[in-house]
C-alpha positions in Angstrom: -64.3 42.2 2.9 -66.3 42.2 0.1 -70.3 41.9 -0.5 -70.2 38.3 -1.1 -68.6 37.6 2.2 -65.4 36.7 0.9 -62.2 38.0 2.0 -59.5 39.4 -0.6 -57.0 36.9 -0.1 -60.0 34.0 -0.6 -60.8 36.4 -3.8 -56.9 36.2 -5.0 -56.4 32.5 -4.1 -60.3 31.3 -6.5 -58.2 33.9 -9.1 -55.5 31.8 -9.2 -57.2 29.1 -9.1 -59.5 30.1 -12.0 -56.5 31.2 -13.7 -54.7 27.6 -13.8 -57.3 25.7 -14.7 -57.9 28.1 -17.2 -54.4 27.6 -18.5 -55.3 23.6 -18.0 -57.4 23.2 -20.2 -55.8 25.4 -22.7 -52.6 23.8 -22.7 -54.5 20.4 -23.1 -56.3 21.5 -26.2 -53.4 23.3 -28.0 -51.9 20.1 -27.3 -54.6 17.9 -29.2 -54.6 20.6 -32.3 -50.5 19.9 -32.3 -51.0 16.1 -32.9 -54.0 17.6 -35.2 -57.3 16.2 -34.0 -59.6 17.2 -31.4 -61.2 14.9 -28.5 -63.7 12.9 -31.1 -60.9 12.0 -33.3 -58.6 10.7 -31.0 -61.7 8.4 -30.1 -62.4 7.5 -33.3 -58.4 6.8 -33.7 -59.1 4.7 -30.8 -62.0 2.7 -32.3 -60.3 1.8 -35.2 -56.6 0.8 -33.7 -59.4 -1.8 -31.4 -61.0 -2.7 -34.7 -57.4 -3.5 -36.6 -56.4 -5.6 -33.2 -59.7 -7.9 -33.5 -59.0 -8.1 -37.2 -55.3 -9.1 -36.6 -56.3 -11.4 -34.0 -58.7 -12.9 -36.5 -56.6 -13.3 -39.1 -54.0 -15.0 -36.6 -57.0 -17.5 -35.4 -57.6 -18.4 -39.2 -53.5 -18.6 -39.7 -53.4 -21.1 -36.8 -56.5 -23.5 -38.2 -54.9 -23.7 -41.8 -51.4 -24.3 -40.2 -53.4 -27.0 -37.8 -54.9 -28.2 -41.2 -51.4 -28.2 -42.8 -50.3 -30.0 -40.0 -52.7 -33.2 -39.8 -52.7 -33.2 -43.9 -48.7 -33.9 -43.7 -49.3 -36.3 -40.4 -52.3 -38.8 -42.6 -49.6 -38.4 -45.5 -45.9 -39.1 -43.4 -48.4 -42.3 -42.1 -49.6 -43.1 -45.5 -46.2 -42.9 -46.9 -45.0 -45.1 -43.4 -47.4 -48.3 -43.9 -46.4 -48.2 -47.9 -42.8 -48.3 -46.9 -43.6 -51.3 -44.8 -45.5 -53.2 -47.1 -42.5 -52.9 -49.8 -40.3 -54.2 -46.8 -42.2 -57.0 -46.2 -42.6 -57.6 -50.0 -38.9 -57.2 -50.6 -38.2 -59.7 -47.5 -40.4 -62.0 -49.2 -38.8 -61.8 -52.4 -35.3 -62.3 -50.6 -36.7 -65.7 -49.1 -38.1 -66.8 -52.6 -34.4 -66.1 -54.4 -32.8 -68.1 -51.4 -34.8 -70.7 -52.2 -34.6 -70.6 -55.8 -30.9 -70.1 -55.3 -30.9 -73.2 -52.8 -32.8 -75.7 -55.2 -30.6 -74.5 -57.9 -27.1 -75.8 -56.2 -27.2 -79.1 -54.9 -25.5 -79.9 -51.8 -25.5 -77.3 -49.6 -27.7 -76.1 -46.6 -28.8 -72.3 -46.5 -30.7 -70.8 -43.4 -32.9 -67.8 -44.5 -33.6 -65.2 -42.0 -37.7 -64.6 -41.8 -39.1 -61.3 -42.6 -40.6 -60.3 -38.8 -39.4 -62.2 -35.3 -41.9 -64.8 -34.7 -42.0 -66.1 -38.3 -40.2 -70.1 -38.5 -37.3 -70.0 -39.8 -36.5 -71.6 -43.6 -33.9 -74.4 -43.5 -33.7 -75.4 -47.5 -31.9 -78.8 -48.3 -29.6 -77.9 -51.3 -28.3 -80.5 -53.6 -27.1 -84.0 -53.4 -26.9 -85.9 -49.9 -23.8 -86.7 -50.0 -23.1 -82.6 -49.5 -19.5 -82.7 -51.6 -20.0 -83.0 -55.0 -20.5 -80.1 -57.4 -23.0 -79.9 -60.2 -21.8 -80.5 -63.9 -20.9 -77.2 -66.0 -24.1 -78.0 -68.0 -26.4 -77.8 -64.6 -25.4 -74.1 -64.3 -22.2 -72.9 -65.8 -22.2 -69.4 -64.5 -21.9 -71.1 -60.6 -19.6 -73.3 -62.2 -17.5 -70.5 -63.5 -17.7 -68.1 -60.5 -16.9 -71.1 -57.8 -14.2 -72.0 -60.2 -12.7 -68.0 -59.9 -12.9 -68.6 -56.2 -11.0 -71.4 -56.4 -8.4 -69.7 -57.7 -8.5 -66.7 -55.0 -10.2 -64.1 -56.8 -12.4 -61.7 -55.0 -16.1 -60.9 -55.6 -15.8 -57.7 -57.2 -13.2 -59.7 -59.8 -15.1 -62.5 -60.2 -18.4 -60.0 -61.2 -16.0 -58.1 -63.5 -14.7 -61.7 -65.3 -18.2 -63.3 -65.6 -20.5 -59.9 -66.0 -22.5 -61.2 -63.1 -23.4 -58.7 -60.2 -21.2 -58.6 -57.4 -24.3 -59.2 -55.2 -25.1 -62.3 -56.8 -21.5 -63.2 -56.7 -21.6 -62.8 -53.0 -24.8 -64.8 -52.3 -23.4 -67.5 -55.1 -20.3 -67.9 -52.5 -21.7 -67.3 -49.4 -24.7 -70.1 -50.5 -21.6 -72.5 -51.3 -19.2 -71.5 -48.1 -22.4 -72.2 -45.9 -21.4 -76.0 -46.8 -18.2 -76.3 -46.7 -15.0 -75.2 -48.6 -15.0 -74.7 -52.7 -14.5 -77.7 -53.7 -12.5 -78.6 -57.1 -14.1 -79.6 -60.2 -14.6 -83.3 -60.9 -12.9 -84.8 -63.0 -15.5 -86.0 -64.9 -16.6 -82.0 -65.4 
């Protein structure tokens, strides 16, 4: 025993233990100077990489509002761009009507049905030509019509008929299809 009242295996075993935590703390520290910075650093290291996150994370919250921004801007224009496209329907189905009708008053005789523009609308029932519903117009009334229903006549297709009179084969279409609605081509009068 020793003055202090303390054994000499208690004495070895605090050695020991003096000893490892000696060796501890040393092996902690050469192990902070390897990666080249001391306790203080590695905080300040710590500080910043928290500092770069929040920035990041900023930057990400400002990405998200522009791309939210970017989002609605296209949304209002896609809509904008929408209710145009409708409007120039609607016109264009207006302007379809109008040429029926034109087309209608133009040859006598016949009976065209118009589809309207948007259910709900009446429907357009325009009286074409002469009552008697048989009789085609002189070659002075409208000699194109005259010419094309005359091509028909003789079997010719549409496309044909556009190519021989220089008429589109649209019109050429809606010029037989007008006619056919009343009936079969009928020939020319004699008196034509």
């Amino acid at each position: 025993m020793t003055d202090f009242g303390i054994n000499t295996p208690q004495l070895v075993l605090l050695a020991l233990l003096v000893v490892t935590i000696a060796l501890t703390l040393g092996n902690t520290r050469r192990k902070l100077r390897q990666r080249g910075r001391s306790p203080s650093e590695y905080a300040r290291e710590q500080v910043s990489r928290l500092k770069e996150q929040q920035g990041v994370k900023g930057d990400l919250e400002q990405l998200l509002i522009e791309l939210h921004e970017a989002a609605r801007r296209l949304n209002a224009q896609m809509d904008t761009k929408a209710s145009r496209l409708e409007a120039l329907i609607r016109d264009a189905d207006a302007r379809i009507i109008r040429l029926e009708q034109t087309l209608a008053a133009s040859a006598p005789g016949s009976r065209v049905q118009s589809s309207p523009p948007q259910a709900g609308s009446p429907e357009i029932d325009v009286a074409v030509g002469d009552s008697t519903g048989g009789a085609e117009p002189s070659k002075s009334e409208n000699p194109v019509r005259h010419r094309i229903l005359s091509l028909a006549r003789e079997g010719r297709n549409a496309v044909q008929i556009a190519q021989d009179t220089g008429v589109p084969p649209g019109e050429v279409q809606l010029i037989l299809a007008l006619h056919g609605a009343s009936g079969p081509i009928p020939s020319p009068s004699p008196e034509a």
